[in-house]
C-alpha positions in Angstrom: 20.0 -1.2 -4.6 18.8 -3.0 -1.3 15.6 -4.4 -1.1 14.7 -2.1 2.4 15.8 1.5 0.0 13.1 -0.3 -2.8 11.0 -0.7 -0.3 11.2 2.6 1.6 11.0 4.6 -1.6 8.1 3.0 -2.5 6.1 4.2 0.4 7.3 7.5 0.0 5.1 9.8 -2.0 7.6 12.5 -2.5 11.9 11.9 -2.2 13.7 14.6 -3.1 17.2 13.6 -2.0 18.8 10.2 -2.5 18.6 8.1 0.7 21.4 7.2 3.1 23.7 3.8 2.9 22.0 0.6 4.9 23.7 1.1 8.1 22.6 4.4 8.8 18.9 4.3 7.3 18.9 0.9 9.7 20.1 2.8 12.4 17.6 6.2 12.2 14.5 3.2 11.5 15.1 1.4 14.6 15.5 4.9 16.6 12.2 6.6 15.1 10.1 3.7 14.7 8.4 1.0 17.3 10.0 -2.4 16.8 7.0 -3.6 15.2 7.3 -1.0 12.8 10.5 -1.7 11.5 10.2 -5.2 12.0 7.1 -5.6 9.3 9.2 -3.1 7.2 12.2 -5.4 7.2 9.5 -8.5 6.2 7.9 -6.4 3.9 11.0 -5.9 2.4 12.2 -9.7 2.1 8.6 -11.1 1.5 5.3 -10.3 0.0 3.3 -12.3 1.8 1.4 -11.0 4.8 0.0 -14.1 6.3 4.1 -14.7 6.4 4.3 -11.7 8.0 1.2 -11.7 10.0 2.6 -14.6 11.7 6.2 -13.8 12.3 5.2 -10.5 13.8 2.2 -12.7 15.7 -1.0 -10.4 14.7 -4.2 -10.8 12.7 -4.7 -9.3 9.2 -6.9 -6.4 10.4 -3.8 -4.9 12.9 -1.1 -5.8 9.9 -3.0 -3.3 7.7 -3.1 -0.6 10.0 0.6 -1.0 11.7 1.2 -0.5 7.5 -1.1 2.7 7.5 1.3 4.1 10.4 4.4 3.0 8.9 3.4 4.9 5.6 2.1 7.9 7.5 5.6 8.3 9.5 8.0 7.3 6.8 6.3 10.5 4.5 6.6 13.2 7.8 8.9 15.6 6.6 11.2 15.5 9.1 12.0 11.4 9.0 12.4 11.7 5.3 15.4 14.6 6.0 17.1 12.1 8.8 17.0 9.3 6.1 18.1 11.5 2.9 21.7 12.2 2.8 
């Protein structure tokens, strides 16, 4: 499994259906969320270190964890979860 699925099914409280292959997941990410967004997912993904990613994505800690509280919020809306599930 690729590290972005593990990662994205992690944050997801409740998947019912399995999700999509890596080009289209990539491709319904980068159209529903801010490049930001998917960027820190796509680091998040990779690494576990936010200073890592606090600096590639060039913000402070305190703006890291709440671009993570959004990301979590919008990956568990209902109707992302359907474009991502197969």
């Amino acid at each position: 499994m690729n590290k972005l699925q593990t990662e994205i099914k992690s944050r997801i409280s409740i998947l019912i259906r399995p999700l999509r292959s890596d080009e289209q997941l990539s491709e319904v990410l980068k159209k529903r969320l801010t490049k930001k967004e998917y960027k820190l997912l796509k680091l998040t993904s990779n690494l576990n270190d936010i200073k890592t990613a606090c600096t590639e994505l060039n913000i402070d800690e305190e703006k890291y964890t709440k671009l993570n509280a959004v990301l979590t919020k919008k990956l568990n809306q209902e109707k992302l979860k359907q474009e991502m599930c197969s």
